[in-house]
C-alpha atoms as an extended CHARMM CRD file, in Angstrom:
* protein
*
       206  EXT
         1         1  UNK       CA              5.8780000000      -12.2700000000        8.5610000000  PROA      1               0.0000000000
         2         2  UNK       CA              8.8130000000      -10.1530000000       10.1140000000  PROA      2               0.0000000000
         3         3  UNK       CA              8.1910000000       -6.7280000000       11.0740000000  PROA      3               0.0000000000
         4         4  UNK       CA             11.6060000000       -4.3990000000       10.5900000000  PROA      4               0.0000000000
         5         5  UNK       CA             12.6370000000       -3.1440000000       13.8030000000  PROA      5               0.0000000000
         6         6  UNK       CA             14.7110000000       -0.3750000000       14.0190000000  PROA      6               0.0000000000
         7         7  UNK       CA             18.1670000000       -0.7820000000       15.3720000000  PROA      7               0.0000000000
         8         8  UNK       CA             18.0490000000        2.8080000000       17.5110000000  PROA      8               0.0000000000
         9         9  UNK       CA             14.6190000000        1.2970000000       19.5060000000  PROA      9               0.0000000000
        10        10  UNK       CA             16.4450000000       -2.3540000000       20.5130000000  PROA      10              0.0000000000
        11        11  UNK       CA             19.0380000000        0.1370000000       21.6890000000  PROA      11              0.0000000000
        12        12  UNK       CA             17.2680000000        2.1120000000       23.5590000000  PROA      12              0.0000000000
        13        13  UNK       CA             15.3870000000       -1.2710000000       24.9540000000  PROA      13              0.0000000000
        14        14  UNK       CA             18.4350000000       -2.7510000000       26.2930000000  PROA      14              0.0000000000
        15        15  UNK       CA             19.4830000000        0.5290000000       28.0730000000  PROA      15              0.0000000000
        16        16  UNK       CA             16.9970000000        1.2290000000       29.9940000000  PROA      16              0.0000000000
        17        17  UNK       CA             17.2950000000        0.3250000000       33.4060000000  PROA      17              0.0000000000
        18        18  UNK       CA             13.8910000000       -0.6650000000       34.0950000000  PROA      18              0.0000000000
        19        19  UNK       CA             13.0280000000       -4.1060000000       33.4530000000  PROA      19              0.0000000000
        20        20  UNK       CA              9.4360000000       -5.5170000000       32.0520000000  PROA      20              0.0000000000
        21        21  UNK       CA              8.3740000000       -6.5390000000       35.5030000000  PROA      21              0.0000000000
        22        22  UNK       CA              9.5450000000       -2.4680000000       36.7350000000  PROA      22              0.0000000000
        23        23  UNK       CA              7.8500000000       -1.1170000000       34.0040000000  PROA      23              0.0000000000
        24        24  UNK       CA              4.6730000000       -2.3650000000       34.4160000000  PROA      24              0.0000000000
        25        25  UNK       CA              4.4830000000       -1.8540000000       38.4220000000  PROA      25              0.0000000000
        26        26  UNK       CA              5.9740000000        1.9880000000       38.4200000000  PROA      26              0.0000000000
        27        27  UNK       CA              3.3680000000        4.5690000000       39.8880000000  PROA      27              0.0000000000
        28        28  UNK       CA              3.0630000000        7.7140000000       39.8670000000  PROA      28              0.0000000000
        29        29  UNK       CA              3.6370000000        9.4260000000       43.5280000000  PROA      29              0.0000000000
        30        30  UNK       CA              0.2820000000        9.0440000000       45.0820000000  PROA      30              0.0000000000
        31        31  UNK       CA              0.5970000000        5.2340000000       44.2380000000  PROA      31              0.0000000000
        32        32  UNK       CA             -2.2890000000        4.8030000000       41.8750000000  PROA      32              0.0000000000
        33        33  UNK       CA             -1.7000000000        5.6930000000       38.3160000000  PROA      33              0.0000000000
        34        34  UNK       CA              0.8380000000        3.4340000000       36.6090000000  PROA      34              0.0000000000
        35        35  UNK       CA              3.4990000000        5.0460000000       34.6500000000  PROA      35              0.0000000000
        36        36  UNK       CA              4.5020000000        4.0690000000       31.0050000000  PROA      36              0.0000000000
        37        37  UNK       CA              8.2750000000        3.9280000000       30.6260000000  PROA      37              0.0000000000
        38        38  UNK       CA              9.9520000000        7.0670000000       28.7180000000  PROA      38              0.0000000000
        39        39  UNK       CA             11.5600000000        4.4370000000       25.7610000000  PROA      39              0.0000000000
        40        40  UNK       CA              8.0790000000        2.9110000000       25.4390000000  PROA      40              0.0000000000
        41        41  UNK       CA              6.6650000000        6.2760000000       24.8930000000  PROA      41              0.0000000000
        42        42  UNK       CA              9.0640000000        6.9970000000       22.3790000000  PROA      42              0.0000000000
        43        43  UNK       CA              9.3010000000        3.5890000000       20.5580000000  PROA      43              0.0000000000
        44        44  UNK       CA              5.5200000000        3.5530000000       20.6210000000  PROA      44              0.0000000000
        45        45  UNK       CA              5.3710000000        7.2570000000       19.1320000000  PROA      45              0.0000000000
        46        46  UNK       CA              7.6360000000        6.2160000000       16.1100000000  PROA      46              0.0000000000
        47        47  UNK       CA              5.9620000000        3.5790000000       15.4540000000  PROA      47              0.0000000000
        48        48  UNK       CA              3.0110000000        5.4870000000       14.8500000000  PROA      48              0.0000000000
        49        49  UNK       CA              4.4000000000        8.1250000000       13.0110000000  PROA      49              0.0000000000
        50        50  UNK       CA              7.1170000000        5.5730000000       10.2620000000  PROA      50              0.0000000000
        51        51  UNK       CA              4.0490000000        2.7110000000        9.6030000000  PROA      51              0.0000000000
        52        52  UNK       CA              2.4530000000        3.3200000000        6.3410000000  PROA      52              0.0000000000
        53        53  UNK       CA             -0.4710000000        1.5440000000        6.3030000000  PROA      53              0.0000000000
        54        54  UNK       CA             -0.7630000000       -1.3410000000        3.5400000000  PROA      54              0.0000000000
        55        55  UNK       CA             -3.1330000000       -1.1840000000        1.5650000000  PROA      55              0.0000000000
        56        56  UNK       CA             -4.4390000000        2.2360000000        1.7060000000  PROA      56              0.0000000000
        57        57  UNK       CA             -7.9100000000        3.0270000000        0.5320000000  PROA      57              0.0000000000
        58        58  UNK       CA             -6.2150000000        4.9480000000       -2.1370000000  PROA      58              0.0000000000
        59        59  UNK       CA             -3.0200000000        3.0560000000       -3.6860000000  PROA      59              0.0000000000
        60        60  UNK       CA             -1.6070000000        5.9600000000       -5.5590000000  PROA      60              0.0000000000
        61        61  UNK       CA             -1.1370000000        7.3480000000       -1.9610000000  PROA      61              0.0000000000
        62        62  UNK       CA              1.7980000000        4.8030000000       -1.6810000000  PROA      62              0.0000000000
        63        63  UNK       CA              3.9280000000        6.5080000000       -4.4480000000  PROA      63              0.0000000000
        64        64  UNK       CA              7.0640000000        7.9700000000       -2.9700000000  PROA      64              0.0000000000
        65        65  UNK       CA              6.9840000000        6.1020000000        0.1170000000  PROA      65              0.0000000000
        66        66  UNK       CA              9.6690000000        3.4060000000        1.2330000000  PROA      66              0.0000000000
        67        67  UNK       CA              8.1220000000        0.2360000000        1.0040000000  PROA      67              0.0000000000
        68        68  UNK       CA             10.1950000000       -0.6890000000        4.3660000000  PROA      68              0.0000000000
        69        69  UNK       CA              7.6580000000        1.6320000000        6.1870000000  PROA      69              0.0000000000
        70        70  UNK       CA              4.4200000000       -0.3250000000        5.2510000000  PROA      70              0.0000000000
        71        71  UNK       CA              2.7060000000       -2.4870000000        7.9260000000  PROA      71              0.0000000000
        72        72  UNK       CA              3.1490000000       -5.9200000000        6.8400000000  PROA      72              0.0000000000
        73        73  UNK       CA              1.5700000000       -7.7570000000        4.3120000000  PROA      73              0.0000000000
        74        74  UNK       CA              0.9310000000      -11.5380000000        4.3990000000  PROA      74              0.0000000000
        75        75  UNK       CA              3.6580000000      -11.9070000000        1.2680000000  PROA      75              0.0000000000
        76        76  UNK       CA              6.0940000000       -9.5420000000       -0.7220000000  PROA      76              0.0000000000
        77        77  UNK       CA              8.5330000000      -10.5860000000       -3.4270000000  PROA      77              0.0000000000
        78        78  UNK       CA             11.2990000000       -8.5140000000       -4.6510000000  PROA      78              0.0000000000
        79        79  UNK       CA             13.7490000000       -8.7610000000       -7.7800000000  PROA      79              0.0000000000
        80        80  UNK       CA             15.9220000000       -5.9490000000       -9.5050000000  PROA      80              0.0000000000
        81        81  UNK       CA             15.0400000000       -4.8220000000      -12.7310000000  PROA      81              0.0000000000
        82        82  UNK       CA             17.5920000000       -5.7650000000      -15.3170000000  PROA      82              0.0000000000
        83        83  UNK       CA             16.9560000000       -3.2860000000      -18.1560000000  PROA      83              0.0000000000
        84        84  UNK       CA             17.6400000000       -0.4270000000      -15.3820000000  PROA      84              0.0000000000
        85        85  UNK       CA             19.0400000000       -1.6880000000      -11.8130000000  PROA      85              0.0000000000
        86        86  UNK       CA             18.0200000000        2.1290000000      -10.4360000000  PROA      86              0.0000000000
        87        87  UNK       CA             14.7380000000        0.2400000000       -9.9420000000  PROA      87              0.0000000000
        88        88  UNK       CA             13.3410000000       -3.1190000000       -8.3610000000  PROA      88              0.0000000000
        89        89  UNK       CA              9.5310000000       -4.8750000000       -8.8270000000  PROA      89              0.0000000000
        90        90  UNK       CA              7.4710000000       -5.8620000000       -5.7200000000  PROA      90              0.0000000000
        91        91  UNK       CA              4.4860000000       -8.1690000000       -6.0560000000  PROA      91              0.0000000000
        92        92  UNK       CA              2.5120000000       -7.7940000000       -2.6120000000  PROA      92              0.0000000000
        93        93  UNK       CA             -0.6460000000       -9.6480000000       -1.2830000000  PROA      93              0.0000000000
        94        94  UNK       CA             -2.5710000000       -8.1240000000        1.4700000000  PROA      94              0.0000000000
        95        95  UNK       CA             -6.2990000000       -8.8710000000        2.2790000000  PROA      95              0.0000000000
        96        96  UNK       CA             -6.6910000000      -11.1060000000       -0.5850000000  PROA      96              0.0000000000
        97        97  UNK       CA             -5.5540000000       -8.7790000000       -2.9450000000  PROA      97              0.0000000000
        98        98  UNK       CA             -2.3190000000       -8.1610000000       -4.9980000000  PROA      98              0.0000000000
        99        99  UNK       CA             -0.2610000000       -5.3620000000       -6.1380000000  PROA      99              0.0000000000
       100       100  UNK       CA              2.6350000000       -5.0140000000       -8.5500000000  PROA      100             0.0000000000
       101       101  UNK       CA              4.8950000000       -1.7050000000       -7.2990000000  PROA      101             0.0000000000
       102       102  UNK       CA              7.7800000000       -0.2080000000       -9.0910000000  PROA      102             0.0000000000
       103       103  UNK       CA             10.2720000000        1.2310000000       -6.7550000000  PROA      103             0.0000000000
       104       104  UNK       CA             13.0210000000        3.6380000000       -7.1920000000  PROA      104             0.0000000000
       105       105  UNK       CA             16.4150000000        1.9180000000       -5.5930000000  PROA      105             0.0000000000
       106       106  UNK       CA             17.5740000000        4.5010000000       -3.3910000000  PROA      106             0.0000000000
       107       107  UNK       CA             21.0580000000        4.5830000000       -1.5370000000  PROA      107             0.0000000000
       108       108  UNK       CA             20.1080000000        5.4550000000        2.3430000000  PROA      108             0.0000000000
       109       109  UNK       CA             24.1360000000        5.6040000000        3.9280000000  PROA      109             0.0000000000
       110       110  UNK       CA             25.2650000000        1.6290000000        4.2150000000  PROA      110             0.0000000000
       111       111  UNK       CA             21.9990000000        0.2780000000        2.3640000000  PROA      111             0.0000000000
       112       112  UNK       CA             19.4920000000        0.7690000000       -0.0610000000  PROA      112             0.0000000000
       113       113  UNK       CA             15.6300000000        1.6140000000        0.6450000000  PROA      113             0.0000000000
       114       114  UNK       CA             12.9630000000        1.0010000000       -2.1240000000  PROA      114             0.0000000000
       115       115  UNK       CA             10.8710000000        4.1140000000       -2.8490000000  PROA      115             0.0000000000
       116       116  UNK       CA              7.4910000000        3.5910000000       -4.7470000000  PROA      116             0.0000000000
       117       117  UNK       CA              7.4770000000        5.3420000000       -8.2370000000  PROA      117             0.0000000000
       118       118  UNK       CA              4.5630000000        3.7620000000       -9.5020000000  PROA      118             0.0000000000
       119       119  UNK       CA              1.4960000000        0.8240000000       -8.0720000000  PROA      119             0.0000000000
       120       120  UNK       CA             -1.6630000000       -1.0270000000       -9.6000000000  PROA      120             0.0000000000
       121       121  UNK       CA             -3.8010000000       -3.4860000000       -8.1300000000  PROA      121             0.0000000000
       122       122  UNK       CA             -4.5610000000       -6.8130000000       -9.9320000000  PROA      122             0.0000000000
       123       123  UNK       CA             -7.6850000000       -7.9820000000      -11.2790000000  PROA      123             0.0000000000
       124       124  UNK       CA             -8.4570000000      -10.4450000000       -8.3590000000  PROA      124             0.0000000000
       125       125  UNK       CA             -7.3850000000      -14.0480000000       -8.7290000000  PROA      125             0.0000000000
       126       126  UNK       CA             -9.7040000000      -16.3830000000      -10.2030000000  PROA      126             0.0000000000
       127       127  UNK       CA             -8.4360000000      -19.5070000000       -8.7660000000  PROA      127             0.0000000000
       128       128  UNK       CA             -4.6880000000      -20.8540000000       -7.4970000000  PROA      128             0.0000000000
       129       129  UNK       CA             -3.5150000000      -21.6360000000      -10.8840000000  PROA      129             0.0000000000
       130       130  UNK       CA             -3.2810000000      -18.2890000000      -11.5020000000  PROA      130             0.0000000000
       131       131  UNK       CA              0.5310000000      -16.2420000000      -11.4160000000  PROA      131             0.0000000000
       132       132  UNK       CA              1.7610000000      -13.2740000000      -11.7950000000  PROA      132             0.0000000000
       133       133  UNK       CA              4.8730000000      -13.9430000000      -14.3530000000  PROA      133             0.0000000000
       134       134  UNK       CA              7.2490000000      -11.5470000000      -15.3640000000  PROA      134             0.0000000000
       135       135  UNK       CA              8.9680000000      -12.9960000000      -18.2640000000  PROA      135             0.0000000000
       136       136  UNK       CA              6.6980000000      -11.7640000000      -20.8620000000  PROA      136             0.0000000000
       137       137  UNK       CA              6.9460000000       -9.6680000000      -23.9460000000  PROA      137             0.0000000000
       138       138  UNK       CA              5.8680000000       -9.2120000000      -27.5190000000  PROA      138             0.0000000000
       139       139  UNK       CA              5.7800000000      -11.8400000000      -29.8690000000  PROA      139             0.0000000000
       140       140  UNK       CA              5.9750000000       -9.9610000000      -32.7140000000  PROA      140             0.0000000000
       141       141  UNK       CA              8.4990000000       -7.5540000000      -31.5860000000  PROA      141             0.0000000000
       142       142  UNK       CA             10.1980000000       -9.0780000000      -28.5240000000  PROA      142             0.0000000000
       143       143  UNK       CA             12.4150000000       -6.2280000000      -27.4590000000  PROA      143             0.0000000000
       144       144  UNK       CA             13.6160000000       -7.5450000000      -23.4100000000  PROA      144             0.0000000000
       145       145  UNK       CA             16.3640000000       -5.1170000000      -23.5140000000  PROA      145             0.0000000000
       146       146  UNK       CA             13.9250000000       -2.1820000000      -23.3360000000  PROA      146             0.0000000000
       147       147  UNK       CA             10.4670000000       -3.1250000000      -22.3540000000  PROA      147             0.0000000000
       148       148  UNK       CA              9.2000000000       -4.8060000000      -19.3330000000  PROA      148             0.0000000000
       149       149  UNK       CA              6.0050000000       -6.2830000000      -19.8890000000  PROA      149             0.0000000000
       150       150  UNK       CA              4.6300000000       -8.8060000000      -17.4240000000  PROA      150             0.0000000000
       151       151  UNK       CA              1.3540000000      -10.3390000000      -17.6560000000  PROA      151             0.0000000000
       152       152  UNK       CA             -1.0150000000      -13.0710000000      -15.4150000000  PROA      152             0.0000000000
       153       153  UNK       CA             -1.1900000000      -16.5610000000      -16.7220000000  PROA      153             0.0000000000
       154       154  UNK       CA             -3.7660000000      -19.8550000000      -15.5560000000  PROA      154             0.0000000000
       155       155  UNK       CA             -0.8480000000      -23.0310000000      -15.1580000000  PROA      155             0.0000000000
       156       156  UNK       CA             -3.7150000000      -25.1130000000      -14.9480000000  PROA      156             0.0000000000
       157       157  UNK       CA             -2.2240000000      -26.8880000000      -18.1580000000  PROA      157             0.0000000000
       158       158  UNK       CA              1.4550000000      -27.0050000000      -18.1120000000  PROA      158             0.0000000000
       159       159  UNK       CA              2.6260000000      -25.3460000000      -21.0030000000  PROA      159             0.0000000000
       160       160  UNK       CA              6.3120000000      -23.6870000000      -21.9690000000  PROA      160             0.0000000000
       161       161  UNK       CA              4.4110000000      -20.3320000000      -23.0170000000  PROA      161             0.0000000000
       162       162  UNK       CA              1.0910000000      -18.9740000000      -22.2390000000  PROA      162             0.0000000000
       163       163  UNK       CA             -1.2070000000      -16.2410000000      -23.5740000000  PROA      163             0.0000000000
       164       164  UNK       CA             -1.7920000000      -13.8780000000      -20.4740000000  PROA      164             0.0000000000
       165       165  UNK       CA             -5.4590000000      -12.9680000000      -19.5260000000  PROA      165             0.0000000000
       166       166  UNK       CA             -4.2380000000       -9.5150000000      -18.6110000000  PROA      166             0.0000000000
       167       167  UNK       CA             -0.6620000000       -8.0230000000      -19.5210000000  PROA      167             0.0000000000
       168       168  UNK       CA              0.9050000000       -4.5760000000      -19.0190000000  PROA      168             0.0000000000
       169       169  UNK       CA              4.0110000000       -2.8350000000      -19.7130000000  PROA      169             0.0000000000
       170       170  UNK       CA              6.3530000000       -0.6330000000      -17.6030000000  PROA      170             0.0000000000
       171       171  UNK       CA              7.0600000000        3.0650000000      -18.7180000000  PROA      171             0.0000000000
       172       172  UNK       CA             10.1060000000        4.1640000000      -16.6170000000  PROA      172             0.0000000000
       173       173  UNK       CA              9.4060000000        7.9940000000      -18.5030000000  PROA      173             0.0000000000
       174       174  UNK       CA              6.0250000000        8.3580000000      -16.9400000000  PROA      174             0.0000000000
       175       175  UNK       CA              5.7590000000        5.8900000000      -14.3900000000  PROA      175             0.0000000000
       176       176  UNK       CA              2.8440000000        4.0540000000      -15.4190000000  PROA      176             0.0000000000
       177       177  UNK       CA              1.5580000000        1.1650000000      -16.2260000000  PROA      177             0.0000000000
       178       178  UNK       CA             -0.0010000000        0.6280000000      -19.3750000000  PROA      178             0.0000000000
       179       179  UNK       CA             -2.0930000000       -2.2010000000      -20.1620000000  PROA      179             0.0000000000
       180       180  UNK       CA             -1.5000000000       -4.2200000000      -23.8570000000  PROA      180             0.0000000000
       181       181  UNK       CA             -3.5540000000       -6.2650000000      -25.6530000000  PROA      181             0.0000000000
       182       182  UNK       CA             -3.0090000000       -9.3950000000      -23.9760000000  PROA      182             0.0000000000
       183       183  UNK       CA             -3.3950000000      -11.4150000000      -27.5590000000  PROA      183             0.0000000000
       184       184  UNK       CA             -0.4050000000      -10.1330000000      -28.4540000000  PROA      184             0.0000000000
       185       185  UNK       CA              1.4800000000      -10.8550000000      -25.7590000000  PROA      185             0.0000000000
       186       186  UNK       CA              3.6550000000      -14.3580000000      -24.5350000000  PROA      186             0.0000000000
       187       187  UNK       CA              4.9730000000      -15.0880000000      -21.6580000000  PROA      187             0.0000000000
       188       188  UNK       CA              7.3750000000      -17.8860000000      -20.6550000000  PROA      188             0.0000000000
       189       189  UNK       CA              7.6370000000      -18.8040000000      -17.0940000000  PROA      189             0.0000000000
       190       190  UNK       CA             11.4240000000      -19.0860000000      -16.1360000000  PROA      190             0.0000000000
       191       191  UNK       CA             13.8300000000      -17.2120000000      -13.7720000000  PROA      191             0.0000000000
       192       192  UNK       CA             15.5350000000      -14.8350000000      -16.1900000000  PROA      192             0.0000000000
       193       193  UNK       CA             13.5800000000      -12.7920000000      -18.5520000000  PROA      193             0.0000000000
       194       194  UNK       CA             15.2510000000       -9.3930000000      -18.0710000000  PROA      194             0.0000000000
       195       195  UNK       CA             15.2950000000       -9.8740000000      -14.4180000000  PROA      195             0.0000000000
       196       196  UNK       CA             17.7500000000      -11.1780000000      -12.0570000000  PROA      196             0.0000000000
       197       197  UNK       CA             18.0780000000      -15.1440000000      -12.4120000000  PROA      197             0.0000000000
       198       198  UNK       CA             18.3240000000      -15.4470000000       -8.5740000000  PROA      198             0.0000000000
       199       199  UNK       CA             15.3870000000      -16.3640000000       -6.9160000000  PROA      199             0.0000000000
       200       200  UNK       CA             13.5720000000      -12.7380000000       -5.5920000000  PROA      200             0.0000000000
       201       201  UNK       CA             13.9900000000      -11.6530000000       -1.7870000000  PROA      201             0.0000000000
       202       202  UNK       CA             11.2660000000      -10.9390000000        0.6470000000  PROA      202             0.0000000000
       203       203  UNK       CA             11.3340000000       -7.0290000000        1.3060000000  PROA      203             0.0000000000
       204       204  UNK       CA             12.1970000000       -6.5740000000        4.8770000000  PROA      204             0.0000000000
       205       205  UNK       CA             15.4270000000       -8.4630000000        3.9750000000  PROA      205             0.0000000000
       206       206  UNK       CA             16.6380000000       -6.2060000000        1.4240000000  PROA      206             0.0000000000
């Protein structure tokens, strides 16, 4: 997985006029305690201070922070939300477990940065037929336009629509997710349903 490294630190790399080798054999004036370069100091110290560790022991402490920040994760999937494109859906595995997040799209100069508005962990996978689909809704009142349901579904038996074990729905209003009874719920595995028909991005590319 591909850390984001920020373009101001490469800079600052390539100027210095110390190379690896001159780094690592500088001492200090009595010629015994090695001295750490002034850009790794400083590279080192933002580091520190911009990772967001992922996951925290307490998930709600990742609302309002850019998900561009977060130490990585072995897996993160990304597509725009189609009912309002101010946000976008991550689904994120770490540590064998899985997170959907609902960030806030929000216009940082040249690009946009995704800033958490809402996150719940996932009942933990029962096997590797088991997915995460987002192309679910109400089968008596289907209503794509507005609500974004999504729900997890065993593929075990290949099926064009399946009965999730566990669904929820999105409330933009409140940020929150709020679970449904899952009998009442479909969900059709495909790449549209109310989100973007292009397959989703990994994070750090966005």
């Amino acid at each position: 997985m591909r850390y984001l490294i920020p373009v101001f630190c490469l800079l600052l790399a390539a100027c210095t006029t110390h190379t690896a080798k001159n780094d690592a054999d500088t001492v200090t004036p009595d010629g015994n305690t090695p001295m750490m370069n002034d850009a790794k100091i400083h590279s080192n110290t933002l580091k520190a201070v911009s990772e967001q560790k992922f996951p925290p022991e307490n998930i709600q402490d990742l609302v309002g922070k850019f998900t561009d920040t977060f130490t990585k994760s072995s897996f993160s999937f990304r597509v725009p939300m189609l009912q309002n494109l101010k946000y976008a859906i991550q689904i994120r595995d770490a540590v064998s477990r899985e997170f959907i997040l609902v960030a806030e799209v929000v216009p940082d100069g040249a690009r946009n940065r995704d800033k958490v508005a809402c996150v719940i962990e996932l009942p933990p996978q029962k096997h590797d037929r088991e997915f995460v689909e987002l192309n679910c809704y109400n089968k008596k009142k289907p209503n794509r336009d507005v609500d974004v349901i999504f729900g997890i579904i065993d593929q075990s038996i290949l099926k064009k629509t399946y009965v999730p074990s566990h669904a929820w729905r999105i409330d933009l209003t409140s940020r929150t997710f709020q679970e449904l009874p899952a009998n009442k719920i479909e969900c059709k595995p495909e790449s549209a349903a109310g989100f973007n028909e292009t397959p989703g991005i990994p994070d750090s590319s966005y």
